[in-house]
C-alpha positions as CSV (number, residue, x, y, z in Angstrom):
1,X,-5.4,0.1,-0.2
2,X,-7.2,1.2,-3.5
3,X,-10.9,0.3,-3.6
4,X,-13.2,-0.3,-6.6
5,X,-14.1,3.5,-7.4
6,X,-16.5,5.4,-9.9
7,X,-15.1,8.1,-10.1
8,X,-17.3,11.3,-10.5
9,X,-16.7,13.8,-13.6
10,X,-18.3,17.6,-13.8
11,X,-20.8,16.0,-16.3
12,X,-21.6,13.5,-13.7
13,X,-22.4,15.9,-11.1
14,X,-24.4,18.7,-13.6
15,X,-25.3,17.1,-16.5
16,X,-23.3,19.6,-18.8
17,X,-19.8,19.8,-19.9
18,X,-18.1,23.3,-17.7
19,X,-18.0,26.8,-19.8
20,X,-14.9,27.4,-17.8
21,X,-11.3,26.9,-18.4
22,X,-9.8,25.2,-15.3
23,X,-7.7,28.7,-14.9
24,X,-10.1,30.9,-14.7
25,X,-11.9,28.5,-11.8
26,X,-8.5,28.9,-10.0
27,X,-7.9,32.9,-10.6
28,X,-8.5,34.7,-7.4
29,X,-7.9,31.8,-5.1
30,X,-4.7,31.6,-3.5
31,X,-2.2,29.2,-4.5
32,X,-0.5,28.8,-1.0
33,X,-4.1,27.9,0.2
34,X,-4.4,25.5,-2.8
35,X,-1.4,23.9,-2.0
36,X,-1.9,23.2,1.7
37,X,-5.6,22.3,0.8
38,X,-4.3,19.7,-1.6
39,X,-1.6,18.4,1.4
40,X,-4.3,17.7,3.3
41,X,-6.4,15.9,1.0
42,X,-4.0,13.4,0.7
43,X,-3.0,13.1,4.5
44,X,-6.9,12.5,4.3
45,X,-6.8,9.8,1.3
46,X,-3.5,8.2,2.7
47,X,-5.3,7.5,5.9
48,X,-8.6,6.2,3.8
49,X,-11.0,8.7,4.6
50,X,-13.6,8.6,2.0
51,X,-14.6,11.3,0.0
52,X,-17.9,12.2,1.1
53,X,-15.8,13.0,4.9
54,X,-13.6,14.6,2.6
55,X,-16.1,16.9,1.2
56,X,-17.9,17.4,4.4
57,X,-15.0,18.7,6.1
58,X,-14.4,21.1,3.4
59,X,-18.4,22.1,3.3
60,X,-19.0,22.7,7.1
61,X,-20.6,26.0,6.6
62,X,-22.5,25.3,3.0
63,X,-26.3,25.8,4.5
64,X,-25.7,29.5,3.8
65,X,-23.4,29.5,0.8
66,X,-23.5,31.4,-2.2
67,X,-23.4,28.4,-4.2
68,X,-25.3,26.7,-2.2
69,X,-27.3,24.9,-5.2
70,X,-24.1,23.7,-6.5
71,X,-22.6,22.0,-4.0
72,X,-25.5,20.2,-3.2
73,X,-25.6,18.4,-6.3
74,X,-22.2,17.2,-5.4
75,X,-23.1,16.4,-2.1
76,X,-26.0,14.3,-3.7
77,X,-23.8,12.5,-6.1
78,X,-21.6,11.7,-3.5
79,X,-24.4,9.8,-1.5
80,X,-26.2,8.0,-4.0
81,X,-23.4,5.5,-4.5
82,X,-21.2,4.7,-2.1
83,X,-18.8,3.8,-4.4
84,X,-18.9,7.2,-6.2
85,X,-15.3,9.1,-5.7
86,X,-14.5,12.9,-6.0
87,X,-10.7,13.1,-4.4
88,X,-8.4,10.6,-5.3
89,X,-4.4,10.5,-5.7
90,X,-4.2,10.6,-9.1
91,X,-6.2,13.9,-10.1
92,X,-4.5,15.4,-6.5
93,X,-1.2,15.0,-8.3
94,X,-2.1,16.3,-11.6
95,X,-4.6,19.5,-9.4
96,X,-1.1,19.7,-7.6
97,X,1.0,20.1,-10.5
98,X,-1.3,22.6,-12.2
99,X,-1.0,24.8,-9.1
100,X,3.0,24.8,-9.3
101,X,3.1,25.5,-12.9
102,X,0.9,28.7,-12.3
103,X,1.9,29.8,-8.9
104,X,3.0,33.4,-10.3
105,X,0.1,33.9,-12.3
106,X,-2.8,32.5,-9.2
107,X,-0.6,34.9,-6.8
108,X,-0.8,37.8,-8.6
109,X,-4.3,37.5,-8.9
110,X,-5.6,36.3,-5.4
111,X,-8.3,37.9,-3.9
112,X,-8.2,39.8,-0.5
113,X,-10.8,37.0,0.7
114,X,-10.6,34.1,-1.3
115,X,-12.5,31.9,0.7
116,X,-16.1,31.7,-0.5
117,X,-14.7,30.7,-4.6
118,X,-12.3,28.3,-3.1
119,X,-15.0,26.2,-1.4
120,X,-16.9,25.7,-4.9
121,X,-14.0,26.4,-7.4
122,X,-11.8,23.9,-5.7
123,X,-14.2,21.0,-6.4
124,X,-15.1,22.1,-10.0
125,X,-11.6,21.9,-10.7
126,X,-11.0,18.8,-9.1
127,X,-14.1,17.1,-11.3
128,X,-13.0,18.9,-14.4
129,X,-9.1,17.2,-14.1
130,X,-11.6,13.6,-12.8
131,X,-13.0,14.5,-16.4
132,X,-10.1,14.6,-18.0
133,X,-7.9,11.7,-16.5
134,X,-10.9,9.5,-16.4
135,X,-13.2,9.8,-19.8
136,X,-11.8,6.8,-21.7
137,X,-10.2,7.6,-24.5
138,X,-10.7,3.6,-25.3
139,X,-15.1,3.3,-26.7
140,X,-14.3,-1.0,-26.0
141,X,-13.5,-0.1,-22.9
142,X,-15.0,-3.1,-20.3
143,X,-16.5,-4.6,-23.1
144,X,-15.6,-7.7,-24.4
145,X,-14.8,-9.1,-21.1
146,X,-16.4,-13.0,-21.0
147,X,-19.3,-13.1,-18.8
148,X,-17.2,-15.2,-16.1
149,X,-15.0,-12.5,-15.6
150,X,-17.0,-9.5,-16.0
151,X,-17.6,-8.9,-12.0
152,X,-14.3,-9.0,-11.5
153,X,-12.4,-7.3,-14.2
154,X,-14.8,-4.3,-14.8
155,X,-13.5,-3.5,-10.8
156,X,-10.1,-4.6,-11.5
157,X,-10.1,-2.1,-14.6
158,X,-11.8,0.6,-12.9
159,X,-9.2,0.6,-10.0
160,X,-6.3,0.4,-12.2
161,X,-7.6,4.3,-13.6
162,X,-8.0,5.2,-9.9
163,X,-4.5,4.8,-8.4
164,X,-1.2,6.1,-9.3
165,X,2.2,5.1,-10.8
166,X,3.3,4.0,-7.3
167,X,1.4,1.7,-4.3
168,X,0.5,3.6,-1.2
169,X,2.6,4.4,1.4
170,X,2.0,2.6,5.0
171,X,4.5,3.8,7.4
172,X,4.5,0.9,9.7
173,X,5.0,-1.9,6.7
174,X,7.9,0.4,5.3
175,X,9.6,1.1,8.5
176,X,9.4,-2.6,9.0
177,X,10.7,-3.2,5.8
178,X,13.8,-1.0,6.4
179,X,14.5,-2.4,9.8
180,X,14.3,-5.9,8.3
181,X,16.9,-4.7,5.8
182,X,19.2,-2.9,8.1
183,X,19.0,-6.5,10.1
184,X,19.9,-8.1,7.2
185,X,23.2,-6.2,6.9
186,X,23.5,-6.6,10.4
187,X,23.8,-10.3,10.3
188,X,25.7,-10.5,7.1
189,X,27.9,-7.6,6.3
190,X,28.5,-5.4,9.9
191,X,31.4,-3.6,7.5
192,X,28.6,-2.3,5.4
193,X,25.9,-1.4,7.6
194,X,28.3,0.6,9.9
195,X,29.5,2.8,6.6
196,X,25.8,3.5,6.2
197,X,25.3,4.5,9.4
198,X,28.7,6.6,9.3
199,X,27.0,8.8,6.1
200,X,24.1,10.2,8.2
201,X,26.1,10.5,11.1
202,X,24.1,7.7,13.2
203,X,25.1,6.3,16.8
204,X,21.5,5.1,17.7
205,X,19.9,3.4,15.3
206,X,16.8,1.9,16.8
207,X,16.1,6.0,17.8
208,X,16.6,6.9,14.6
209,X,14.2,4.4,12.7
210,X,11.3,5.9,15.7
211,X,12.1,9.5,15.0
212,X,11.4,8.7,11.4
213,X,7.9,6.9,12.8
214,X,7.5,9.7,15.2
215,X,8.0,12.9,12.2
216,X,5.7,11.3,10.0
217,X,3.1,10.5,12.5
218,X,2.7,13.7,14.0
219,X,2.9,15.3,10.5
220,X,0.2,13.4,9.4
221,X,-2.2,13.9,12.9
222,X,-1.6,17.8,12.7
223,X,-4.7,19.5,11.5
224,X,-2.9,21.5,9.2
225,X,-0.6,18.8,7.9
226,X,2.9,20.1,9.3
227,X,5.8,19.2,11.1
228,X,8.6,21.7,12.7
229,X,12.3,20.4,12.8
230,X,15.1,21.6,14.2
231,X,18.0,23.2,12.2
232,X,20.7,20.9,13.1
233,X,18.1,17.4,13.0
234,X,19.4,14.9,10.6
235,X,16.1,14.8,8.7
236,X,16.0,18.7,8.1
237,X,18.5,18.8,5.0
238,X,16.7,15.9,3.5
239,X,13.2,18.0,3.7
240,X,15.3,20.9,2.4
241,X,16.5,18.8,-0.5
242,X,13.3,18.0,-1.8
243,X,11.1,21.2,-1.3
244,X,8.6,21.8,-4.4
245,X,9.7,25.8,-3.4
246,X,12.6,25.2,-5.9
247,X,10.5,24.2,-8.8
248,X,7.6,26.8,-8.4
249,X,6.6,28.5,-11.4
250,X,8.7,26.2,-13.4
251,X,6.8,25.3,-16.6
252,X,6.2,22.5,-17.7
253,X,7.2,20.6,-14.0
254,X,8.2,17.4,-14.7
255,X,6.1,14.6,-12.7
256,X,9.1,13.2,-11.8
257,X,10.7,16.7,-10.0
258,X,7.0,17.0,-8.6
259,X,7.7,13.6,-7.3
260,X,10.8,13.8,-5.8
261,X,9.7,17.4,-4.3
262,X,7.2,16.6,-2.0
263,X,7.6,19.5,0.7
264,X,6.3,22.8,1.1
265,X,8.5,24.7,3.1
266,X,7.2,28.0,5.0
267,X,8.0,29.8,8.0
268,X,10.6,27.0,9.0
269,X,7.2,24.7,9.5
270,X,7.5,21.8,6.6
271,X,3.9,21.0,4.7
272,X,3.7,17.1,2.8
273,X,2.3,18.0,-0.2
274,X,1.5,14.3,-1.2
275,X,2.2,11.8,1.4
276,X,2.5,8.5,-1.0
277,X,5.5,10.6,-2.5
278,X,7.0,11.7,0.3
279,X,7.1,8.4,2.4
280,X,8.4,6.5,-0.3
281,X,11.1,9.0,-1.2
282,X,12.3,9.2,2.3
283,X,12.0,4.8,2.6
284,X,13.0,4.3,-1.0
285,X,16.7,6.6,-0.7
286,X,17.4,4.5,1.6
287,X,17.5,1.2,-0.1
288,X,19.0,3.3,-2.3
289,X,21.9,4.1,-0.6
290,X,22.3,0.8,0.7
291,X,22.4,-0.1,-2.7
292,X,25.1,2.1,-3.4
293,X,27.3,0.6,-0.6
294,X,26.8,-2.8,-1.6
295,X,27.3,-2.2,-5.1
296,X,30.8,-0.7,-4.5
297,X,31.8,-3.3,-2.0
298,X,30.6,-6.4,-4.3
299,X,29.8,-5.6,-8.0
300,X,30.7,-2.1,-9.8
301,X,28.2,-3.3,-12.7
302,X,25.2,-4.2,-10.5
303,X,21.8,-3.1,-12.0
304,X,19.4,-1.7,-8.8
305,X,16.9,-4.1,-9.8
306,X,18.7,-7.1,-9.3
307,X,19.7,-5.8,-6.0
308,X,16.0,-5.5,-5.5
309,X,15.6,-9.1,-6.5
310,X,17.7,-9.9,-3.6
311,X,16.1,-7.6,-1.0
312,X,12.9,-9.6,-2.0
313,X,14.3,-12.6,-1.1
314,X,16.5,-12.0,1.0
315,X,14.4,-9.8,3.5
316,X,11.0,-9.4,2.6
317,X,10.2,-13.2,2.2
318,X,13.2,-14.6,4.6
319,X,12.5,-11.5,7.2
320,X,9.1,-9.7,6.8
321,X,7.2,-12.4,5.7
322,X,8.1,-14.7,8.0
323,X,7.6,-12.1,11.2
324,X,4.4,-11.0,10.0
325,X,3.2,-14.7,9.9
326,X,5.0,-16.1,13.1
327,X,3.7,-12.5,14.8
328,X,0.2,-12.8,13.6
329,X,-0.3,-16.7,14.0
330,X,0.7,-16.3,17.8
331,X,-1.3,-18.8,19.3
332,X,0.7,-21.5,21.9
333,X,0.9,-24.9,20.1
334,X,0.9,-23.6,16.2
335,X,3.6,-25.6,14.2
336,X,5.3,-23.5,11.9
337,X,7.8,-24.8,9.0
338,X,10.2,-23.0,5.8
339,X,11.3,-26.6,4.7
340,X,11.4,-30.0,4.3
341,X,14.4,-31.9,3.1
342,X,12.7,-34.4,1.6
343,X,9.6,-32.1,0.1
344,X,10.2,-31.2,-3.4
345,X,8.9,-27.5,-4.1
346,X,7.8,-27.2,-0.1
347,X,5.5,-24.0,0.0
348,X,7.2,-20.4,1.8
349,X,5.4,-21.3,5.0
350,X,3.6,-24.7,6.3
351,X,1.4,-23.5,9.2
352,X,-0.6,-25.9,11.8
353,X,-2.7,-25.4,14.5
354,X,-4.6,-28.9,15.5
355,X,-5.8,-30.3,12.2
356,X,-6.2,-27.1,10.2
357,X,-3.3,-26.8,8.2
358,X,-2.1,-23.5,5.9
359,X,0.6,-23.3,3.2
360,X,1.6,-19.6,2.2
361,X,3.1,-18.8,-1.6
362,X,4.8,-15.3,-0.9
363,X,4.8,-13.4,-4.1
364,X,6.5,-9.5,-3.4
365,X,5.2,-8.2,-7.6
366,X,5.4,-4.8,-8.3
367,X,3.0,-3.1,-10.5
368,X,4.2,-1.6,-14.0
369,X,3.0,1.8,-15.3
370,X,1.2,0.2,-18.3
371,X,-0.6,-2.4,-16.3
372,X,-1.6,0.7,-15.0
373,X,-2.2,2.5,-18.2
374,X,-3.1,-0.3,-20.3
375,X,-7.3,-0.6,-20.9
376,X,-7.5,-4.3,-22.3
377,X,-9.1,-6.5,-20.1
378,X,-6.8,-9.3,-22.2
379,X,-3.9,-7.3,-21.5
380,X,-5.0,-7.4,-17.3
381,X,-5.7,-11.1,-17.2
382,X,-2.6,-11.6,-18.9
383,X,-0.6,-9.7,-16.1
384,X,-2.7,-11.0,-13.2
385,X,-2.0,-14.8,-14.5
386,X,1.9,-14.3,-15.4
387,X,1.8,-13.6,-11.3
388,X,-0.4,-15.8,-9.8
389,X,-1.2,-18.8,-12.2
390,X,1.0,-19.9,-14.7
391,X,4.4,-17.9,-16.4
392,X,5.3,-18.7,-20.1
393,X,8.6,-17.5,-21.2
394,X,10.9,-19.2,-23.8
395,X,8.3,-22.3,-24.8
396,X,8.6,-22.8,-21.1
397,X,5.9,-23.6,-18.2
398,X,6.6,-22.4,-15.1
399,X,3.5,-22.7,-12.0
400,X,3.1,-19.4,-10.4
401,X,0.6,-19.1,-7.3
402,X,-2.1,-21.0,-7.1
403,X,-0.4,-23.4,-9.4
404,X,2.2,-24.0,-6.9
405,X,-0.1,-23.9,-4.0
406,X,-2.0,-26.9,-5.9
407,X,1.7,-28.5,-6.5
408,X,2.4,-28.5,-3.2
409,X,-1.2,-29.8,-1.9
410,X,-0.8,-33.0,-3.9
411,X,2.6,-33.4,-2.7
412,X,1.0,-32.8,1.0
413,X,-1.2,-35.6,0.2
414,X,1.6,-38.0,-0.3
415,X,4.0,-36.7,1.9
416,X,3.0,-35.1,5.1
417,X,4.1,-37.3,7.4
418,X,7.7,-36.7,6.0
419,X,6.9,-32.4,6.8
420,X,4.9,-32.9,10.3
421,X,5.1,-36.2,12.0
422,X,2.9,-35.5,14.5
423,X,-0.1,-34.0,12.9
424,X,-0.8,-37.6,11.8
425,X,-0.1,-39.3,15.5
426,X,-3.0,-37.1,16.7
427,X,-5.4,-37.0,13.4
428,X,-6.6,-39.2,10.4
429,X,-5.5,-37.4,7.4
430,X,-9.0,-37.4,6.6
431,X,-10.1,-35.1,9.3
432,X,-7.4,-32.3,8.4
433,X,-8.4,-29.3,6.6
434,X,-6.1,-27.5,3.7
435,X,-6.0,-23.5,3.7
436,X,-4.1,-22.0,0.6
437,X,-3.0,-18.9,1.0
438,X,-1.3,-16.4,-1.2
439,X,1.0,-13.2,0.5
440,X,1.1,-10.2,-1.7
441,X,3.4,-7.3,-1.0
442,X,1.2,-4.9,-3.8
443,X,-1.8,-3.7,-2.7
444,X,-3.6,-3.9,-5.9
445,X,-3.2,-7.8,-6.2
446,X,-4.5,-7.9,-2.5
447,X,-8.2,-6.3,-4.1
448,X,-11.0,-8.2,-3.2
449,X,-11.9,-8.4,-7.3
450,X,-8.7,-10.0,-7.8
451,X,-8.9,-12.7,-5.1
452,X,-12.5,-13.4,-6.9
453,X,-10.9,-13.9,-9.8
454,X,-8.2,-16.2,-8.6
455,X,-10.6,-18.0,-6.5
456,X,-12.2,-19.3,-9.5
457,X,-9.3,-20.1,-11.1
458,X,-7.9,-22.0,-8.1
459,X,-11.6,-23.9,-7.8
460,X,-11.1,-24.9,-11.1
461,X,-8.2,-27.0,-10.9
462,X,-7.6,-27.3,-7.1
463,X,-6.8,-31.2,-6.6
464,X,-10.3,-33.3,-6.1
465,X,-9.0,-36.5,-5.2
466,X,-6.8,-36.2,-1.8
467,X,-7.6,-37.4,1.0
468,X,-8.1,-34.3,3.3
469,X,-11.1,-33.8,4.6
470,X,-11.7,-30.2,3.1
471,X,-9.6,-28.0,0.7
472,X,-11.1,-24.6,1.4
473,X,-10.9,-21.9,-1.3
474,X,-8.1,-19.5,-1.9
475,X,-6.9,-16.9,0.4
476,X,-5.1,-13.4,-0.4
477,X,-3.7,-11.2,2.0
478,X,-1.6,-8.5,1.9
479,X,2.0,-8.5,4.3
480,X,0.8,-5.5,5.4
481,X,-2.8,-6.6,6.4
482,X,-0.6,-8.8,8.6
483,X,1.7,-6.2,10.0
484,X,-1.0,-3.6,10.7
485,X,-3.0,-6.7,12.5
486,X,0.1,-8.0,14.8
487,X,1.0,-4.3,15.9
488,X,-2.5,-3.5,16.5
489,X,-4.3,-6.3,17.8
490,X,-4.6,-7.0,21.8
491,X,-3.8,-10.5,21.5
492,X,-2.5,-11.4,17.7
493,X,-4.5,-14.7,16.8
494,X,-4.9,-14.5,12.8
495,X,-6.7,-18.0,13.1
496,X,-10.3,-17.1,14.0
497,X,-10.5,-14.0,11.4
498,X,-9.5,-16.4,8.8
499,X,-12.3,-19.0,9.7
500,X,-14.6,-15.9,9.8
501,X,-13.5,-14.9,6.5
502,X,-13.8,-18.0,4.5
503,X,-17.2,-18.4,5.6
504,X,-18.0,-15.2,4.2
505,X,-16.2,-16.1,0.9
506,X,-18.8,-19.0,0.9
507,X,-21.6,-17.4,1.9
508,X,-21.4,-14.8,-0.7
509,X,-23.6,-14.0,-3.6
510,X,-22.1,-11.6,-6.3
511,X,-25.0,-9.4,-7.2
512,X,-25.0,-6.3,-9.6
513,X,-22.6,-4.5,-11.5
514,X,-20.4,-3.5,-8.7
515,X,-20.6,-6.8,-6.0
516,X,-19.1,-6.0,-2.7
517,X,-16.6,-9.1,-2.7
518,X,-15.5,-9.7,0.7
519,X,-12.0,-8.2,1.7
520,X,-10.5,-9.7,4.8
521,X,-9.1,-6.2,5.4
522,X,-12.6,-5.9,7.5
523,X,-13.0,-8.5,9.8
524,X,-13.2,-6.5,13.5
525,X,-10.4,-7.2,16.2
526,X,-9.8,-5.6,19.2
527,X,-7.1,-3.4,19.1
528,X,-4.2,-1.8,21.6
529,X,-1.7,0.9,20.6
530,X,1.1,0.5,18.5
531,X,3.8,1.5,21.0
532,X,4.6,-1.7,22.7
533,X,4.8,-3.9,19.7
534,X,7.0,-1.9,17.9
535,X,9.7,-2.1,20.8
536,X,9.2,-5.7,20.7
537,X,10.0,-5.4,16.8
538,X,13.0,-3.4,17.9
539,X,14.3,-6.2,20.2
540,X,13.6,-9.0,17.5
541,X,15.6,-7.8,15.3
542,X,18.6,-5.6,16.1
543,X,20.3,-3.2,14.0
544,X,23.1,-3.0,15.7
545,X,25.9,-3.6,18.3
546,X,23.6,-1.6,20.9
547,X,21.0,-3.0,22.6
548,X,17.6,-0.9,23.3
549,X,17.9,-0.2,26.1
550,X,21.3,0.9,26.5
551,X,20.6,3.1,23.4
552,X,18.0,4.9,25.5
553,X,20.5,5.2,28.4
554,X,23.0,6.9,26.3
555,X,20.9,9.6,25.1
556,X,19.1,10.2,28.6
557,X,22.8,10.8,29.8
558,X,23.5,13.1,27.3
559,X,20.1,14.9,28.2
560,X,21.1,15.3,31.8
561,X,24.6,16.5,31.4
């Protein structure tokens, strides 16, 4: 998950623009070392380790450098904020791309021992490409934000220049997300799901979504960012379809070939260039070919983004939205409802444990490249309140988010005994307490700056006259906060970290230019292993005619014969 950022420049760190042409900073240094050095910077960014660790385990031996001087101007920079950012995926895409382009050139002229001008070079390049992705080109950028705002939308600006074209990939979520959708086809079109199956040659499905867990996690533990697999594996004429090897010395590389190349490919050992790219390649060609299947079988003339529009609704609300809350809500004696007959607009999820009682919008928005792109704080609000407050389209109204979730609290107030009888045969509707909460599948709308925002929005016209005892404020929370939180936790009980975290949400003073709003991304639970829980996913939700456990026989016979 992106976090607010300032993000630090070459004038930042030395006070003068660079003499150098980012070229010349890279000629001498290899470019196979620059390429594996920017792999692992974003197996390092993908797994949230901050820049200052980052830098640190670049600098080990810097005491007795040569440049000594220099990098300890960006080691000071680097601590007197803790919000100030060197590495980031945006500028190692662009650093990444530059390398590609020039390969020939940088490996003509590599030094015998490159190793002392990486260590400095390597981060003057990387704050010269900061420097030129991140000087505004806008001079009204932040300003003319209203006072009210300002807090949260000069973060929610900042951030949008900090991440790239596409969320972050988080392996469990996504493999989640493909199992839910392979169960889909499961329970609705066996035909279909069997065809796809069929096309990579796959009699053990289950074992085939771990091995993709298993690749990617030891990929991304190895120390230098590599996996090995073997010639006749499934997965190894994917990797060799989308090796950047092809595209070297191409110039100009198109983002989109960088994008879709992701793999470094050297002495048979595979290196991830840029992890967000290649998770999401390897997830997204799936849906895609699913797509494919369906659209043949069903409609010649679908578009991919209404079959998108279905896979939101179809799985990620009906399947992993529902999992991740009935998972992480496991406490004996919670009430759990989807519906109501006679509950107009009833909310995704009615949750109830005693008298505290949470409704859940799920919204699963995507970001679009010029929300990303686009500067104007009106332009921002704009996006953020299509999504979560109120949509006009066509002279016509129509509540989105906390709008609903204030919809559906006044029809709580006149109708809950119609949506859970008994709540009201142990408590007085006086002593029950509301949560709203909102589900986003998009990290960027899960930001601690944006829930700010909405929280005030929702305070403003949250109903003031029901009869609950309390209507607390507004709750956001990522499906994948969820998912990481039921695989990991010892005992999954979402409950108590929510209490915590709407006391912090009330104990809070915003203070300064850059506030630390609370996220409840960092509320502490003990935590197990991922291992058992994820065979409990498998079992909840089959993929195919074969249990488990018989999958796991079959291939331990075809071990021993």
């Amino acid at each position: 998950m992106a976090d607010f950022a300032v993000v630090l420049t070459y004038k930042d760190v030395f006070g003068y623009s660079s003499p150098h042409e980012i070229i010349d900073l890279l000629k001498g240094i290899s470019p196979e070392t620059l390429l594996l050095t920017l792999g692992k910077t974003s197996a390092s960014l993908l797994a949230g380790t901050n820049s200052l660790q980052i830098f640190n385990s670049y600098t080990s031996s810097y005491t007795n450098h040569h440049f000594r001087t220099e990098i300890l101007k960006i080691d000071f920079r680097l601590r007197s904020n803790s919000h100030n950012v060197l590495f980031n995926e945006k500028s190692n895409f662009h650093f990444l791309k530059m390398v590609v382009e020039n390969y020939a050139f940088l490996n003509e002229h590599t030094l015998e021992d490159d190793s002392e001008i990486l260590e400095i070079n390597f981060f003057k390049v990387y704050l010269l490409i900061n420097q030129a992705i991140y000087d505004s080109n806008n001079s009204n950028f932040l300003k003319g934000i209203p006072a009210e705002h300002f807090l949260e939308f000069a973060q929610i600006l900042m951030m949008k220049k900090t991440i790239v074209e596409q969320q972050e990939t988080d392996f469990f979520s996504d493999i989640l997300k493909i199992k839910a959708q392979l169960h889909y086809f499961f329970l609705e079109d066996n035909e279909l799901l069997n065809q796809f199956y069929k096309l990579h040659g796959i009699t053990n499905p289950d074992l085939w979504i771990f091995e993709i867990f298993r690749i990617l996690t030891l990929a991304n533990n190895y120390n230098n960012n590599a996996f090995y697999v073997e010639d006749d594996h499934w997965i190894a004429d994917y990797c060799d379809g989308i090796l950047v090897n092809k595209i070297i010395g191409k110039t100009p590389v198109n983002d989109i070939e960088l994008k879709l190349n992701s793999l470094y490919k050297k002495d048979s050992k595979y290196y991830v260039l840029n992890w967000s790219n290649f998770g999401q390649h390897l997830f997204y060609k799936i849906t895609y070919q699913l797509y494919e299947l369906y659209k043949k079988k069903y409609d010649s003339q679908l578009k991919f983004d209404a079959y998108q529009s279905l896979i939101s609704d179809k799985v990620s609300e009906k399947i992993v939205f529902r999992k991740a809350v009935e998972r992480s809500f496991g406490r004996k004696g919670t009430f759990i409802s989807y519906g109501c007959e006679s509950f107009l607009g009833f909310p995704d999820c009615y949750l109830r444990y005693n008298n505290f009682v949470c409704i859940f919008e799920f919204k699963d928005n995507e970001l679009s490249r010029e929300f990303l792109s686009n500067e104007s704080y009106q332009f921002a609000k704009t996006f953020i309140d299509d999504r979560f407050i109120l949509n006009t389209a066509n002279g016509k109204e129509k509540r989105k988010g906390i709008s609903q979730l204030v919809k559906v609290i006044e029809s709580l107030n006149e109708n809950i005994q119609k949506v859970d009888p008994i709540l009201l045969s142990k408590y007085k509707k006086t002593s029950v307490e509301i949560v709203p909460i909102l589900v986003v599948s998009e990290s960027m709308f899960s930001q601690p700056a944006v829930e700010s925002y909405l929280t005030k929005e929702f305070t403003k016209i949250k109903p003031s006259n029901t009869d609950f005892r309390n209507i607390n404020d507004l709750v956001m929370v990522n499906v994948s906060t969820l998912i990481h939180y039921f695989l990991n936790a010892e005992k999954p009980d979402f409950l108590p970290i929510l209490k915590i975290y709407l006391d912090k949400k009330k104990r809070l003073t915003a203070k300064g230019m850059v506030p630390d709003f609370p996220s409840i991304d960092n509320i502490p639970y003990r935590k197990i292993e991922k291992a058992k829980q994820l065979v409990e996913m498998a079992r909840e939700l089959p993929i195919c005619d074969i249990d488990l456990d018989e999958q796991l026989r079959k291939v331990r016979e075809t071990r021993n014969k």
